[in-house]
C-alpha positions in Angstrom: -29.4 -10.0 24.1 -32.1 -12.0 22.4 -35.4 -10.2 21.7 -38.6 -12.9 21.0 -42.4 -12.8 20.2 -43.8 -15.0 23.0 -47.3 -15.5 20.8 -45.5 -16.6 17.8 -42.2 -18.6 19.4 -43.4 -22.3 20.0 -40.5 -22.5 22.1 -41.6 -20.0 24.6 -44.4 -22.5 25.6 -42.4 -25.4 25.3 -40.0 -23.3 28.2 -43.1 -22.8 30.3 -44.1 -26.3 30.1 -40.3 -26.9 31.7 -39.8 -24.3 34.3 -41.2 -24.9 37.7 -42.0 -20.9 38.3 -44.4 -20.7 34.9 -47.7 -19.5 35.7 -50.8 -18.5 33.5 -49.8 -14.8 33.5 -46.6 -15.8 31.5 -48.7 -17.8 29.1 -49.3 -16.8 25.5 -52.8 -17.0 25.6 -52.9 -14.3 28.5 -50.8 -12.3 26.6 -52.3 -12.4 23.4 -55.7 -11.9 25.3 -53.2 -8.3 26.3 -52.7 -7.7 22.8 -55.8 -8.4 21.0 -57.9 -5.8 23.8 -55.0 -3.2 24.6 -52.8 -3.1 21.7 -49.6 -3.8 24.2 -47.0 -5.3 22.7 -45.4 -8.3 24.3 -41.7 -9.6 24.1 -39.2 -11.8 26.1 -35.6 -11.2 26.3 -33.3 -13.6 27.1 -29.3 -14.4 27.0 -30.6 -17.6 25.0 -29.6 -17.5 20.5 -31.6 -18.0 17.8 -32.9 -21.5 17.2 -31.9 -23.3 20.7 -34.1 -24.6 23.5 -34.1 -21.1 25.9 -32.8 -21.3 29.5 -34.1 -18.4 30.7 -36.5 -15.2 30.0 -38.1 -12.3 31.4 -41.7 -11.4 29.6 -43.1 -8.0 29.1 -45.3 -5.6 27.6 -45.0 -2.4 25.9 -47.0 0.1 26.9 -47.7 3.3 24.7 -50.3 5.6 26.4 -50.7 9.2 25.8 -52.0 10.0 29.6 -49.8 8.0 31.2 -46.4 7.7 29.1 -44.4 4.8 27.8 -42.9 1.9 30.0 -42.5 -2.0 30.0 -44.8 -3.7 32.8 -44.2 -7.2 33.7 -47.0 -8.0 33.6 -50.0 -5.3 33.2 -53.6 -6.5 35.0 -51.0 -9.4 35.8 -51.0 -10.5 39.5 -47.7 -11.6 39.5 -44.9 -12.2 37.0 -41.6 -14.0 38.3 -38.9 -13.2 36.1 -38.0 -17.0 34.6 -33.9 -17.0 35.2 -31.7 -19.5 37.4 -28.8 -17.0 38.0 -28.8 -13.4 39.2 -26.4 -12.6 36.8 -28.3 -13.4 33.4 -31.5 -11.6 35.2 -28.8 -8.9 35.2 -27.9 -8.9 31.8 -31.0 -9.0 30.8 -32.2 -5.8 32.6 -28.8 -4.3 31.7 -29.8 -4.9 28.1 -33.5 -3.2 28.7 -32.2 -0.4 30.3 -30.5 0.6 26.8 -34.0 -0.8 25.0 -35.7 1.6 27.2 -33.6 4.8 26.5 -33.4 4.1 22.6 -37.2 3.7 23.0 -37.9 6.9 25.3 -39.8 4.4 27.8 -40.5 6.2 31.5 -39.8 3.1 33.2 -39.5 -0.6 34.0 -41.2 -2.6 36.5 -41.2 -6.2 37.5 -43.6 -8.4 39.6 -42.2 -11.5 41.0 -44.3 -14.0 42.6 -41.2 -14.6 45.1 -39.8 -13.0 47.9 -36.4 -14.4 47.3 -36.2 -11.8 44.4 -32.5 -10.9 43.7 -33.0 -7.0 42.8 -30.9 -6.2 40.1 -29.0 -2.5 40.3 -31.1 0.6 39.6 -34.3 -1.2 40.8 -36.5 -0.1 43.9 -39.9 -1.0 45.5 -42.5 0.1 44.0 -45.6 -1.3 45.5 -46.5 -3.6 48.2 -49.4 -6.0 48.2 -49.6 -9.9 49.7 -50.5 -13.2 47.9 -52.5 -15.5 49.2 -52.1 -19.5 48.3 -54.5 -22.5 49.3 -52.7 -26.2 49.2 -55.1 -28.2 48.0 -53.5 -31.5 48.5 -55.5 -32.6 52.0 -58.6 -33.9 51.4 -62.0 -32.6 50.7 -63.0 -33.2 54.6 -59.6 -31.7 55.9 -59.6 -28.6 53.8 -63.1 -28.2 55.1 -62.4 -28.6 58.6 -59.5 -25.8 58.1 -61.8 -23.1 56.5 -63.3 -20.3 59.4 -66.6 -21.9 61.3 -68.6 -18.8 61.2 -67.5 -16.9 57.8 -67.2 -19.7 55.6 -68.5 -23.0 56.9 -71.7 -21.1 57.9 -71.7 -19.2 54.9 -71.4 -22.2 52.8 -74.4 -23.9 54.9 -76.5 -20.8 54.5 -76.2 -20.8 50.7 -77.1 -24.0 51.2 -80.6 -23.5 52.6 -81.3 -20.6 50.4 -81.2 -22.7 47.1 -78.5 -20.8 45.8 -77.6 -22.5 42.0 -74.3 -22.4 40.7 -74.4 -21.6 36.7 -71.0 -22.5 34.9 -69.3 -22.5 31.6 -68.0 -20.1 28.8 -71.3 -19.4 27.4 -72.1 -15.7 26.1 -74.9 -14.9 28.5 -73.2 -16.1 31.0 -70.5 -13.6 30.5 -73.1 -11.4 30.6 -74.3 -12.4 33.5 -70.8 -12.2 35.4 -70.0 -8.8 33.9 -73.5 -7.1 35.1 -72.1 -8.4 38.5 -68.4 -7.2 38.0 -69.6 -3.3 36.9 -71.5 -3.1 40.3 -68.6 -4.0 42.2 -66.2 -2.1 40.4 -68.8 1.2 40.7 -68.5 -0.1 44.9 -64.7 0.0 44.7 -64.4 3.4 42.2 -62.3 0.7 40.0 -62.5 1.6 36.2 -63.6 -1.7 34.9 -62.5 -3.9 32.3 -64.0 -3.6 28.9 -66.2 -6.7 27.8 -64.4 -7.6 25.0 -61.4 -8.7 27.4 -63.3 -11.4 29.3 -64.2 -12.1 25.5 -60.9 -12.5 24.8 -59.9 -14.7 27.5 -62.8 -17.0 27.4 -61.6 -17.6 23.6 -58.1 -18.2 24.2 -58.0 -20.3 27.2 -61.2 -22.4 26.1 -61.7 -25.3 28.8 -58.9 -23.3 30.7 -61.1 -20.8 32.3 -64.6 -20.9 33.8 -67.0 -18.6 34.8 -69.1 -19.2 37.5 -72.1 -17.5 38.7 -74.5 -17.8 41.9 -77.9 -17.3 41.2 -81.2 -16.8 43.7 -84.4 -16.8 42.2 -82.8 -16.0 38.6 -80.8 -13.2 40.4 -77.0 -13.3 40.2 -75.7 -12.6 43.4 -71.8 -13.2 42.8 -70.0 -14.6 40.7 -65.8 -15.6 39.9 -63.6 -16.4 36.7 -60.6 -19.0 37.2 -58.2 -19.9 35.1 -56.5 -23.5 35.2 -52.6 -23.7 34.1 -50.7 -26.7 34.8 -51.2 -27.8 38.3 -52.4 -23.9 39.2 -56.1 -22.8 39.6 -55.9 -19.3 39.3 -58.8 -16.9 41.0 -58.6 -14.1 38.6 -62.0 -12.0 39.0 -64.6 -11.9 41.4 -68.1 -9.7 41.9 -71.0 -9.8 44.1 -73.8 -7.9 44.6 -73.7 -5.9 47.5 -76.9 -6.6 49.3 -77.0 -10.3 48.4 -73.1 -11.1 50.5 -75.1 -12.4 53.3 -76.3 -15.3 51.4 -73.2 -16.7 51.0 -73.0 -17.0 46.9 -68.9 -16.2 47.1 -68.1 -18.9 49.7 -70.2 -21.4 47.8 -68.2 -20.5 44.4 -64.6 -21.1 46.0 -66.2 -24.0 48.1 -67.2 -25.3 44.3 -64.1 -24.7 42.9 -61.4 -26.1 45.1 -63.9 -29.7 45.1 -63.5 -29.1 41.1 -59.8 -28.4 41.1 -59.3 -31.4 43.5 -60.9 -33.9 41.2 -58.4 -32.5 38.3 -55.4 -33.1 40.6 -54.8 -29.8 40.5 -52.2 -28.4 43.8 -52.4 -25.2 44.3 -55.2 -22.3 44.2 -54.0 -19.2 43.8 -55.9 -16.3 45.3 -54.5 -13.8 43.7 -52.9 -10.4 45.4 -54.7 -7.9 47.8 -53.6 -4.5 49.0 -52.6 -4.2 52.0 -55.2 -1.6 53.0 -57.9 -4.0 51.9 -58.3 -5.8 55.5 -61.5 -6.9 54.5 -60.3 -8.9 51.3 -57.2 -10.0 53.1 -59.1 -11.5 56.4 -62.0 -13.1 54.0 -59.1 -15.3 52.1 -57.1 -15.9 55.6 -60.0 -17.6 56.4 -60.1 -20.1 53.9 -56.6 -21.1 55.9 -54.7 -19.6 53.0 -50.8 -19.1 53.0 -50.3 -15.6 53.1 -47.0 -14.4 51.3 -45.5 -10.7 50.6 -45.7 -9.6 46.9 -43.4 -6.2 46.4 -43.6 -5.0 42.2 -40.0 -3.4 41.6 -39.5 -0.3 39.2 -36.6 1.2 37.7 -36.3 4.2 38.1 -38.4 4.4 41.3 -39.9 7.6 40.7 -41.3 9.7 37.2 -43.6 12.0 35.5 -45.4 8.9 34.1 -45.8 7.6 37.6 -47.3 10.5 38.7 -49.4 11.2 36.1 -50.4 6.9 36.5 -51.5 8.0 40.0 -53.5 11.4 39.5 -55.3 9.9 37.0 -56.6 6.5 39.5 -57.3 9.1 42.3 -59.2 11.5 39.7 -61.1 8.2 38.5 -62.2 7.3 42.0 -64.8 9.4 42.9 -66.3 9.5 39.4 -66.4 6.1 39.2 -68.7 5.6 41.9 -71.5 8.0 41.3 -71.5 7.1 37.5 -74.7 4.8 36.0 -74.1 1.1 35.9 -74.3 1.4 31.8 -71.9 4.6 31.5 -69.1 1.9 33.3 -68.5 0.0 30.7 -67.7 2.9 28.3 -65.2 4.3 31.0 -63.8 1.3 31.1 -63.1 0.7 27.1 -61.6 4.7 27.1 -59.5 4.6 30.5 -58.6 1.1 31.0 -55.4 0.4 28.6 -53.7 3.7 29.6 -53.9 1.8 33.5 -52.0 -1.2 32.7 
């Protein structure tokens, strides 16, 4: 088995560039946006030698975390991660081959997120989590697409921000980033959600450049929500989103997405992916069912099902919650920067 550095192997991008299943999440500048702010350590393996094109590989990261233990994630803060091999028996071999990586290493455990539901499970591996995926196909028109989205929650929405002079700021800019991440710690304090540290929207805005976009809805010079997307290939990724609270019924979120499927359109872009929700989040899950979204399952598999570091991963997010949300806006970020990494 064939161990690789994904940042510094042209032909790991080259293979991404081929294979139908690539998505931003397997790209290198995600995961060198993963190594430059956490410190994890990314590698693919694959049944492919030294010096010839690859035909297949599974990407993760190394995790080293002295709260929560040592383990490979495919992919951490990653929505979804399809392992990138044609036959279940090299996705076997390869996995084989971890397993031994993994006890060498003293890792906890292993876990995989494919994007598909056609996922051949490989031997030793069991569900781990459950959350759904949700797709727009954004190769009707403008007018159809419209015509599909919910009358009342979106259409009406979109019409209200409308009326109310909502401005849409956009671009990579500094104090925009700002802007977007003043928005994200108030919704994160909503949710008791550590956030991410700064420096990782920093990160990403350096390494994807004219990839990714941050968009924010203003009201009177107020920022009332705000997303980041990230383009790759014929995929416009929704990655982050935020909204203050009391501003929602202005409709600043539904005039973002509105803004950026018209944007991915005219790039001939396909597909707009959503991103995962939990499947206690009704709310989410019914506000991106009405954007007539295809809703998918998404199931992370983890071997071995159960540990120590998994229960000391979940003690830790249920501690978090509660502290989370009483905690000053400014004390976020600084949670964030000590507690996120040991999450991933």
């Amino acid at each position: 088995m064939i161990f690789l550095d994904p940042i510094q192997d042209s032909r790991w991008l080259e293979f991404l560039q081929r294979h139908a299943s690539a998505t931003v999440f397997h790209s290198p500048a995600w995961l060198e946006a993963l190594r430059r702010t956490f410190g994890y350590r990314p590698l693919v393996t694959t049944t492919s030698r030294d010096g010839e094109a690859l035909r297949n590989g599974v990407v993760f990261c190394r995790i080293t975390s002295s709260l929560t233990g040592r383990r490979l994630v495919s992919l951490p803060f990653s929505d979804h991660c399809e392992p990138l091999t044609e036959e279940p028996e090299d996705l076997s071999e390869i996995l084989g081959t971890l397993a031994h990586y993994m006890k060498g290493e003293r890792m906890a455990y292993a876990e995989v997120r494919p994007r598909t539901s056609g996922f051949h499970v490989p031997e030793g591996f069991a569900p781990a989590n459950d959350f759904c995926l949700h797709t727009l196909d954004l190769t009707p028109g403008v007018d159809e697409l419209f015509r599909r989205f919910h009358k009342d929650c979106i259409q009406r929405k979109i019409r209200r921000a409308e009326r109310e002079c909502l401005v849409v700021e956009a671009g990579r800019s500094d104090a925009l980033l700002h802007r977007f991440y003043q928005l994200l710690l108030l919704t994160r304090r909503r949710l008791g959600v550590p956030p991410h540290p700064f420096r990782w929207f920093r990160n990403l805005v350096e390494l994807f450049g004219e990839n990714l976009e941050v968009s924010v809805a203003v009201k009177d010079d107020q920022p009332v929500a705000g997303i980041l997307t990230l383009r790759f290939k014929d995929t416009l990724v929704y990655k982050y989103g935020c909204s203050d609270a009391p501003y929602n019924r202005l409709g600043g979120m539904q005039l973002l997405f509105l803004r950026a499927i018209r944007q991915a359109q005219s790039l001939g872009m396909r597909e707009l992916d959503f991103g995962r929700s939990d499947l206690t989040d009704t709310g989410l899950i019914a506000f991106k069912d009405r954007w007539g979204c295809t809703r998918a399952p998404l199931t992370y598999w983890r071997s071995p099902a159960e540990s120590s570091a998994l229960r000391q991963h979940r003690r830790i997010l249920n501690a978090a919650k509660p502290l989370v949300a009483c905690l000053p806006v400014p004390l976020l970020s600084a949670v964030g920067k000590l507690v996120t990494r040991h999450l991933g």
